[in-house]
DRENDO-1510 file (C-alpha; in Angstrom, 1 decimal, always signed):
<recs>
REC; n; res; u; v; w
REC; 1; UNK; +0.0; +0.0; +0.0 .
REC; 2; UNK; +2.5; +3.2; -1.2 .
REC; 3; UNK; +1.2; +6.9; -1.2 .
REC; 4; UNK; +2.1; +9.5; -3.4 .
REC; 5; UNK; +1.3; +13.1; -2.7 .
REC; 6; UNK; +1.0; +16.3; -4.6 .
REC; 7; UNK; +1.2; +18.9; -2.4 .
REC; 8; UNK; +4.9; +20.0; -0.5 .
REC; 9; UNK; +5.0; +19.2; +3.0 .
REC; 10; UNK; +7.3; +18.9; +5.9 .
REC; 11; UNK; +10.4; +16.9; +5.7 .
REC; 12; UNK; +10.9; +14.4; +8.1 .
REC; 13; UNK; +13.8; +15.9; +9.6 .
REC; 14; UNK; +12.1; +18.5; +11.0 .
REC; 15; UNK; +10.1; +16.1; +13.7 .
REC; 16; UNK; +13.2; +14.0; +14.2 .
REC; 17; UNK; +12.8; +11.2; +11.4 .
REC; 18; UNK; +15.0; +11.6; +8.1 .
REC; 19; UNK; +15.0; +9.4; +5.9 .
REC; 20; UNK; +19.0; +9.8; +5.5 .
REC; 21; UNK; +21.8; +8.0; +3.3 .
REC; 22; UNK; +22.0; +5.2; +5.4 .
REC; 23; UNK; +20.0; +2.7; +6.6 .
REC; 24; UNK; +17.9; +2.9; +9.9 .
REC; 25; UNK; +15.5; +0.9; +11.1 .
REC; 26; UNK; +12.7; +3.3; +13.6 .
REC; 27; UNK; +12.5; +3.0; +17.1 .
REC; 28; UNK; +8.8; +3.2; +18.0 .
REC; 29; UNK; +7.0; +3.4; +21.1 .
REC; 30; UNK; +3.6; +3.7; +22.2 .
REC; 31; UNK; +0.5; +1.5; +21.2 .
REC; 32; UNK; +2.3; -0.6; +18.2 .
REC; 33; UNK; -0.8; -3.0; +17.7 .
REC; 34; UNK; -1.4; -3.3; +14.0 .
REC; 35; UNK; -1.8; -5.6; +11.0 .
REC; 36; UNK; -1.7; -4.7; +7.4 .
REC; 37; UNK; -0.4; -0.9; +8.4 .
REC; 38; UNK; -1.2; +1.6; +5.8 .
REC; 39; UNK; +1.0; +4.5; +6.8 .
REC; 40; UNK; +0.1; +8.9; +6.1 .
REC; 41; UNK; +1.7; +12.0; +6.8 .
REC; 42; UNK; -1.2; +14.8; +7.1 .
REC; 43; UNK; +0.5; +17.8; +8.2 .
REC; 44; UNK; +2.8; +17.3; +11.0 .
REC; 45; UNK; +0.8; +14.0; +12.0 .
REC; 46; UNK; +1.4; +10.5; +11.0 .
REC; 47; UNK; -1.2; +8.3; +10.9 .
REC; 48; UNK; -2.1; +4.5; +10.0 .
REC; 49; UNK; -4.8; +2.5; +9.2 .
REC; 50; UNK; -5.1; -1.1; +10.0 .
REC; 51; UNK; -6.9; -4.4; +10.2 .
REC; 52; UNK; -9.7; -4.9; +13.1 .
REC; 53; UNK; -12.7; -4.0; +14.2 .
REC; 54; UNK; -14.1; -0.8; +13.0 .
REC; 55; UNK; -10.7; -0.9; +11.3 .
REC; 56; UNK; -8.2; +0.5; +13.5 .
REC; 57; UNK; -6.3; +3.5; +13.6 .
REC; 58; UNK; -3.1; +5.2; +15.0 .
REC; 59; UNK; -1.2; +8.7; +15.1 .
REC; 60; UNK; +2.0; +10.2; +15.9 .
REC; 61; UNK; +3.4; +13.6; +16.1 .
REC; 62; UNK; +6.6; +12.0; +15.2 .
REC; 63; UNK; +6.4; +8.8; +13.5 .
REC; 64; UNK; +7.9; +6.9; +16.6 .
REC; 65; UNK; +5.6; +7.4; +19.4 .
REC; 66; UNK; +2.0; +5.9; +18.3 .
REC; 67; UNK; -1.6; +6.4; +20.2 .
REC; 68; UNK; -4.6; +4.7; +19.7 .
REC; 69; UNK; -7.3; +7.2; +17.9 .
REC; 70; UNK; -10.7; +6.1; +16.9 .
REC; 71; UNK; -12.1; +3.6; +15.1 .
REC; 72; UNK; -13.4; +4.5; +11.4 .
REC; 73; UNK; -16.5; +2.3; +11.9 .
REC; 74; UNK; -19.2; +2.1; +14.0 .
REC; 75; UNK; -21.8; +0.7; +12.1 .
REC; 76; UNK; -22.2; -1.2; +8.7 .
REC; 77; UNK; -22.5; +0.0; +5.7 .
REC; 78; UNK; -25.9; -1.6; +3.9 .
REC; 79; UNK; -24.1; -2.9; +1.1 .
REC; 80; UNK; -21.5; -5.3; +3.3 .
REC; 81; UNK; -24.5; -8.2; +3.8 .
REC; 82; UNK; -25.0; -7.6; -0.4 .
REC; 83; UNK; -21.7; -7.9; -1.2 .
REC; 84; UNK; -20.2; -10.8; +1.4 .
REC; 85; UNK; -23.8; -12.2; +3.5 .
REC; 86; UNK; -21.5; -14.5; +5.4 .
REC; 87; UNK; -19.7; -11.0; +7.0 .
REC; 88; UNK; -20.4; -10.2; +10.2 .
REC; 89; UNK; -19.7; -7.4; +13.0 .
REC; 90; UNK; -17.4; -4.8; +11.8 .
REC; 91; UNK; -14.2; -6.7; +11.2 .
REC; 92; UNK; -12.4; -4.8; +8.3 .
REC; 93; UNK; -9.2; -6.0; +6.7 .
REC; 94; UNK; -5.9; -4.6; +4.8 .
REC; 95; UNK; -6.7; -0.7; +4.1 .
REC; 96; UNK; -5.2; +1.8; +2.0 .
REC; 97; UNK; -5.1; +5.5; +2.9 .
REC; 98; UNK; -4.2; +8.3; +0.0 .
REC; 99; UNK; -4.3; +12.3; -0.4 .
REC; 100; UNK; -5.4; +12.7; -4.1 .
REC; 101; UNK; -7.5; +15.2; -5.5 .
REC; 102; UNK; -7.7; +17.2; -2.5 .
REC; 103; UNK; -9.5; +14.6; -0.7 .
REC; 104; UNK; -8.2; +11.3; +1.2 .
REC; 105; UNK; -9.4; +8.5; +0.4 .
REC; 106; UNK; -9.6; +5.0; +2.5 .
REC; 107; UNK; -10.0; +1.8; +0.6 .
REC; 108; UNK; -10.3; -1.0; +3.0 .
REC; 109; UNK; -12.1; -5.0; +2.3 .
REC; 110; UNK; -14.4; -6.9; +3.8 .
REC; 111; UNK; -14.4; -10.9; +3.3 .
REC; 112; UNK; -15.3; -14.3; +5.1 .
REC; 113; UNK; -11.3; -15.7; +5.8 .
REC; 114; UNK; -10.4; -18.4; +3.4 .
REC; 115; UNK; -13.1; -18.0; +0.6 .
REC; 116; UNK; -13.0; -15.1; -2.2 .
REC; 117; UNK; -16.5; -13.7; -1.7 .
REC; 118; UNK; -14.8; -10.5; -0.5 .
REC; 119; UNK; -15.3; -6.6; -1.4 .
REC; 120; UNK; -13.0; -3.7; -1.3 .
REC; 121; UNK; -15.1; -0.6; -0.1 .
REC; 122; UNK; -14.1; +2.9; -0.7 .
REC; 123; UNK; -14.4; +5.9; +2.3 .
REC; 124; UNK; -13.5; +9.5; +1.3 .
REC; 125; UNK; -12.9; +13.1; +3.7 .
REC; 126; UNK; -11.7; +16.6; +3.3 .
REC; 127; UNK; -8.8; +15.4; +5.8 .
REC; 128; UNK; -8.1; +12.8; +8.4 .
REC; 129; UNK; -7.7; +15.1; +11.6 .
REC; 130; UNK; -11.5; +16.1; +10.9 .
REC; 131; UNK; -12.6; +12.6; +10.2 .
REC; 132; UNK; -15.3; +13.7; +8.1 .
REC; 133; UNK; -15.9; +10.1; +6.6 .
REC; 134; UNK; -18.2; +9.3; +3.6 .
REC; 135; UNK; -19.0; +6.2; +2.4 .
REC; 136; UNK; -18.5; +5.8; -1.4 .
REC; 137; UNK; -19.9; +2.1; -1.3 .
REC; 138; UNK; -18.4; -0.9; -3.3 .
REC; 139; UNK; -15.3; -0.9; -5.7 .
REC; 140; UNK; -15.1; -4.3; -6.7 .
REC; 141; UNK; -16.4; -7.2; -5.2 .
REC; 142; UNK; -15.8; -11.4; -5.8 .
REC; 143; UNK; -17.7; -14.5; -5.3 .
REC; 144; UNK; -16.8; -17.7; -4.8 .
REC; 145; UNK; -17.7; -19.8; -8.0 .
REC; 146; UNK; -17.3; -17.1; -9.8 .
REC; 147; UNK; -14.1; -15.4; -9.8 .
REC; 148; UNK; -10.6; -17.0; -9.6 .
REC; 149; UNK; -9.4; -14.0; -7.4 .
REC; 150; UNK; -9.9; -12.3; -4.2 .
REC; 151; UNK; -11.0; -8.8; -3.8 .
REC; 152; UNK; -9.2; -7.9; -0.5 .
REC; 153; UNK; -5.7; -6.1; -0.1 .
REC; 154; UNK; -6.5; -3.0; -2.1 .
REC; 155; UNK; -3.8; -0.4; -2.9 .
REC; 156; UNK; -4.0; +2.7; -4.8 .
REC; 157; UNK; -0.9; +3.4; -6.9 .
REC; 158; UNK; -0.1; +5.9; -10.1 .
REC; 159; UNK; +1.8; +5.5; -13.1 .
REC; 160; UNK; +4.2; +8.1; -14.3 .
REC; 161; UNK; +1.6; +10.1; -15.8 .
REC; 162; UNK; -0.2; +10.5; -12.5 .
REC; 163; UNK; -3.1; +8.0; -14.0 .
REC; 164; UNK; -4.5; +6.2; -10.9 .
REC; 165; UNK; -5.1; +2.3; -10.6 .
REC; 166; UNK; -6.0; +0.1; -8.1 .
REC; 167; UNK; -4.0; -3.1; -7.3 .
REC; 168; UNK; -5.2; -5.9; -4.9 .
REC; 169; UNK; -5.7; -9.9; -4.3 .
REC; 170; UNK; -4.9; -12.2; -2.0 .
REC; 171; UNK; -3.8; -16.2; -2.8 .
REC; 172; UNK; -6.3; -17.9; -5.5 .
REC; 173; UNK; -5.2; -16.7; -9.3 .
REC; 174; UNK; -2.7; -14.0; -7.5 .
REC; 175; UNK; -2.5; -10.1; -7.6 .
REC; 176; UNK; -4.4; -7.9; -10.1 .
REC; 177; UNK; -4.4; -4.2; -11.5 .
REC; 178; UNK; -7.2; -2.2; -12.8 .
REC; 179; UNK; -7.2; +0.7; -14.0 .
REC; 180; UNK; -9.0; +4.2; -11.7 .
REC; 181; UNK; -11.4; +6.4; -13.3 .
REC; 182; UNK; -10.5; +10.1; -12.0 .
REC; 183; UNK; -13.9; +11.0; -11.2 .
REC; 184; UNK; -14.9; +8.2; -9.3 .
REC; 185; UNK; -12.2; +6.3; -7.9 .
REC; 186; UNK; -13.5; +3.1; -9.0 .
REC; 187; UNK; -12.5; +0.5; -12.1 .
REC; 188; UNK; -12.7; +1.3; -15.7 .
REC; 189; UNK; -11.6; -1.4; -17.9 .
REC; 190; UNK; -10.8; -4.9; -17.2 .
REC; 191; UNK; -8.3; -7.1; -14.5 .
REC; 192; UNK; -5.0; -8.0; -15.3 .
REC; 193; UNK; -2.7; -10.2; -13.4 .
REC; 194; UNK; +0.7; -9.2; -11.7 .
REC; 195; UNK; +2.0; -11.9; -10.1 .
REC; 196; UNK; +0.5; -15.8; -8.6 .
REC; 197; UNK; +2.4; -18.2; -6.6 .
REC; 198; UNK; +1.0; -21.2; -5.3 .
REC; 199; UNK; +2.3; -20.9; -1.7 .
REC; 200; UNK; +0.4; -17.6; -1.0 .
REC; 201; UNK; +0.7; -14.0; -2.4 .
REC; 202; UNK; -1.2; -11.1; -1.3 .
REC; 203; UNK; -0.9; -7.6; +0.3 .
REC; 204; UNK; +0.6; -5.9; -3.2 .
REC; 205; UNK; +2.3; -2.1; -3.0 .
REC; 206; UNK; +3.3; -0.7; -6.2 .
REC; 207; UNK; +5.2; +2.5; -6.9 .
REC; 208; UNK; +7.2; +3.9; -9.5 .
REC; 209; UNK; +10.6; +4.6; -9.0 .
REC; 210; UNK; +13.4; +5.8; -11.6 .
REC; 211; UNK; +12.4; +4.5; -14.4 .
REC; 212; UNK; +10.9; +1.4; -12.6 .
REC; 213; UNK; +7.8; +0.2; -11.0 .
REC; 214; UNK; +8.5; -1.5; -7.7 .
REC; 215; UNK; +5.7; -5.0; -6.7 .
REC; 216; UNK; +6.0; -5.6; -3.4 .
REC; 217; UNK; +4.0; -8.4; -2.0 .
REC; 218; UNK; +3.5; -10.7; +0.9 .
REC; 219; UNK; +4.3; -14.5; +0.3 .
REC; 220; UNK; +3.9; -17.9; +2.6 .
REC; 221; UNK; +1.2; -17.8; +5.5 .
REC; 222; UNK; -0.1; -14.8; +8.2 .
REC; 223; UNK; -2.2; -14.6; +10.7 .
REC; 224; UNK; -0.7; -17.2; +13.3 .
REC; 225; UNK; +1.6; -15.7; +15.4 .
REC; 226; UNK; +4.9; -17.0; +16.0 .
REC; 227; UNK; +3.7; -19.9; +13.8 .
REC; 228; UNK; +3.3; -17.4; +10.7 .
REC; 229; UNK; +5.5; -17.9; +7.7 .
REC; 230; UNK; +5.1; -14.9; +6.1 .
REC; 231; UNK; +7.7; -12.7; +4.2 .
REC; 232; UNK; +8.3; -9.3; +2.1 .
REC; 233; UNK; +9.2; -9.7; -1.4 .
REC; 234; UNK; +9.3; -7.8; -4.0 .
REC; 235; UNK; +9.9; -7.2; -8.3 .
REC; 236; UNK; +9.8; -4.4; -10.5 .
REC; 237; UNK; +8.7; -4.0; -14.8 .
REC; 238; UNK; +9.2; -1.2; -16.6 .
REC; 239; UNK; +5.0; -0.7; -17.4 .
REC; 240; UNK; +2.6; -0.6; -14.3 .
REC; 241; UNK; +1.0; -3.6; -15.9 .
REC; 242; UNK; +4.3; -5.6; -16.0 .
REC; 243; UNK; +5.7; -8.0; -16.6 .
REC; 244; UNK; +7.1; -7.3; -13.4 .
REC; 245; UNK; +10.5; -10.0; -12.5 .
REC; 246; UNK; +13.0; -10.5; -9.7 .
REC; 247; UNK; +16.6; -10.1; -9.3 .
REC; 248; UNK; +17.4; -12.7; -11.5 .
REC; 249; UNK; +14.6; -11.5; -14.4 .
REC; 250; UNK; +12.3; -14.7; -13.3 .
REC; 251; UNK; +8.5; -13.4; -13.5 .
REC; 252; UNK; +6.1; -12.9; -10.9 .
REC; 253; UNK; +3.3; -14.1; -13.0 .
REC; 254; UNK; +5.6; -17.5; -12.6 .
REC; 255; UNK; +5.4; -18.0; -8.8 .
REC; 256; UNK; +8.7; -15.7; -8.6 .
REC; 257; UNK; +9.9; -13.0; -5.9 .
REC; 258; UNK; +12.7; -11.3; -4.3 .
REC; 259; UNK; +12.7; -11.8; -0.5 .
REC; 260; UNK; +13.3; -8.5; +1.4 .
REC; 261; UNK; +12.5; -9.3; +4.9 .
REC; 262; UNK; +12.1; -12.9; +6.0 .
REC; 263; UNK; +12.0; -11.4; +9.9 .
REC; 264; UNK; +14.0; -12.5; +12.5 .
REC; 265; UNK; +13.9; -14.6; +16.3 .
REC; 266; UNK; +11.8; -12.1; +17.7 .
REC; 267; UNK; +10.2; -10.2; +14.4 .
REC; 268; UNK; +8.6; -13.0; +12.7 .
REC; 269; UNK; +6.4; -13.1; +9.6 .
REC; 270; UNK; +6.9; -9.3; +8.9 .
REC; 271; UNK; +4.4; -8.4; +6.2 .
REC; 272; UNK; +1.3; -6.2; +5.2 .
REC; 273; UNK; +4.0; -3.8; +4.3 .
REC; 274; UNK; +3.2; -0.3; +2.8 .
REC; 275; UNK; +5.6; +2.2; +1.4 .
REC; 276; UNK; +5.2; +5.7; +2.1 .
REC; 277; UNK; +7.9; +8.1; -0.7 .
REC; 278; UNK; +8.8; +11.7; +0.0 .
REC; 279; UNK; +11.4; +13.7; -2.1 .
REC; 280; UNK; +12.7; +10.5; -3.9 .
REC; 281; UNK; +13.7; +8.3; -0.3 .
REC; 282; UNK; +10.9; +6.2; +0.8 .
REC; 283; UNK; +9.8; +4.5; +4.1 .
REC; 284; UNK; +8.5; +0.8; +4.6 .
REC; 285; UNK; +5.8; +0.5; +7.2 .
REC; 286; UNK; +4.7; -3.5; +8.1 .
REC; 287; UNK; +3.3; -5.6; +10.6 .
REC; 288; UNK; +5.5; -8.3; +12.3 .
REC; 289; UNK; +4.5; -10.7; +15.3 .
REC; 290; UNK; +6.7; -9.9; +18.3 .
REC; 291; UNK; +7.9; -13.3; +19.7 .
REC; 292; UNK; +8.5; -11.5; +23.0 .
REC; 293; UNK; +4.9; -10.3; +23.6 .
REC; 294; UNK; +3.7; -14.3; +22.4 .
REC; 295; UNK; +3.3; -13.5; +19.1 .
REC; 296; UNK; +1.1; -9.9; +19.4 .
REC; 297; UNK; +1.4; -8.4; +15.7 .
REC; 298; UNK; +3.3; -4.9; +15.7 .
REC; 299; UNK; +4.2; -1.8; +13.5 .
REC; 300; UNK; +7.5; -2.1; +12.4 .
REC; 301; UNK; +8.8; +1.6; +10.6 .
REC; 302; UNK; +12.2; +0.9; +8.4 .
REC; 303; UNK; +13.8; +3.3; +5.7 .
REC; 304; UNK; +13.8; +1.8; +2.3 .
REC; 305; UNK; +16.9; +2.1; +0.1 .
REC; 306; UNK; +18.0; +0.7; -3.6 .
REC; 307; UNK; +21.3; -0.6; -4.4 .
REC; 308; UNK; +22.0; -1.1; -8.6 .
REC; 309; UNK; +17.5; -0.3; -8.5 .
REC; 310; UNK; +17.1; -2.8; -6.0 .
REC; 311; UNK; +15.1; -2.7; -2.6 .
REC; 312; UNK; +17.3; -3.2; +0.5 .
REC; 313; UNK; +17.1; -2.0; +3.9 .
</recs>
């Protein structure tokens, strides 16, 4: 989930987090509980936007030091039981938070875990400190039977000609792109794939980058703690639409990726990642599960840097 801006703001060094030459990996405090982060700057406040009930949401006045705001949801939209009738409660998944347009505008999914009848809804505000939420309904929606992919995960990327499109999936037939329409921020034209692999993909990011656009995706298994398997890996094509290969030019669309992050003893399964870009350096937000709090999922901030056009940290 990446975010590209059009209006100047802030840099980071002024509240104490520059994204600088080398590599640094954030030390955060505060309320850390997230899954599938999507990360913001509005102003001089950082916020993200996560998986949970009412879908969840944090801020920061630095980056580093996170509270625990309200939820966006506190009721359900009428056309959740249309879309997915086996949803229930106000459990929403894997957003994606973007200043476009002069608005913001939240896309988030709904879905019954394990089975593709799933939506991707779309909020919209003048800003994110007002909170003044509107629903926009349903972007795209799947059903079981009927579609070979999953309409969860969404993330709204550009090309280089600032046209918008949406990218999104989760496991089945892999990760998809459509293209936006300006007006109203929902498809026009048909579903292309990006990448498949038969061990689990999901949780795409695209953003363009020099000349490149940058896949980044979440492979192997979330969701169970200290048990999870997932990774962050990554390829990049020259068009948005791909064909978008890994380090050794092997294609997505074949099952291949470039690990990034495969986590650590007490970091494992880091995933759900997001990139955030400001004045050509970039940010990676993502959730891992902390082994030391038994297996809790939390917001891990890192700079992201490119060695020869390749991701590293």
């Amino acid at each position: 989930m990446q975010h590209i801006f059009r209006k100047a703001f802030l840099a980071l060094a002024l509240v104490g987090t520059a994204l600088t030459a080398s590599a640094e990996h954030w030390a955060l405090s505060g309320d850390l509980g997230v899954h599938d982060p999507a990360i913001i700057k509005e102003g001089n406040t950082w916020w993200t936007f996560s998986t949970g009930d009412g879908l969840q949401v944090l801020y920061s006045a630095d980056g580093k030091a996170w509270n625990r705001g309200s939820k966006i949801f506190s009721s359900r939209p009428s056309w959740w039981k249309t879309s997915v009738p086996a949803h229930t409660g106000l459990d929403v998944w894997a957003p994606d938070v973007v200043n476009y347009n002069g608005k913001v505008w939240l896309y988030y999914s709904i879905s019954s875990f394990g089975t593709n009848t799933s939506a991707i809804g779309l909020m919209s505000a003048t800003s994110i400190a007002k909170g003044d939420w509107s629903d926009k309904g349903k972007v795209i929606s799947t059903k079981a039977g009927s579609n070979d992919y999953n309409a969860i995960d969404p993330n709204l990327t550009f090309d280089a000609s600032g046209q918008p499109y949406l990218v999104f999936g989760s496991w089945f037939s892999g990760i998809k792109i459509v293209k936006i329409d300006k007006s109203t921020m929902k498809p026009t034209g048909s579903v292309s794939t990006l990448a498949k692999r038969s061990g689990g993909i999901e949780g795409p990011t695209v953003f363009y980058r020099e000349g490149y656009y940058y896949l980044f995706v979440s492979i192997d298994k979330c969701c169970s703690g200290t048990s999870s398997t997932y990774k962050t890996a990554y390829g990049r094509a020259t068009k948005i639409t791909g064909p978008y290969v890994d380090k050794n030019g092997k294609k997505m669309t074949d099952g291949y990726s470039t690990v990034l992050d495969a986590g650590n003893a007490r970091w494992v399964g880091p995933g759900g990642q997001d990139i955030y870009r400001e004045n050509g350096f970039s940010i990676i937000a993502r959730h891992a599960y902390d082994a030391t709090a038994n297996g809790a999922p939390k917001l891990l901030i890192s700079d992201l840097k490119f060695s020869g056009g390749w991701p590293t940290y």
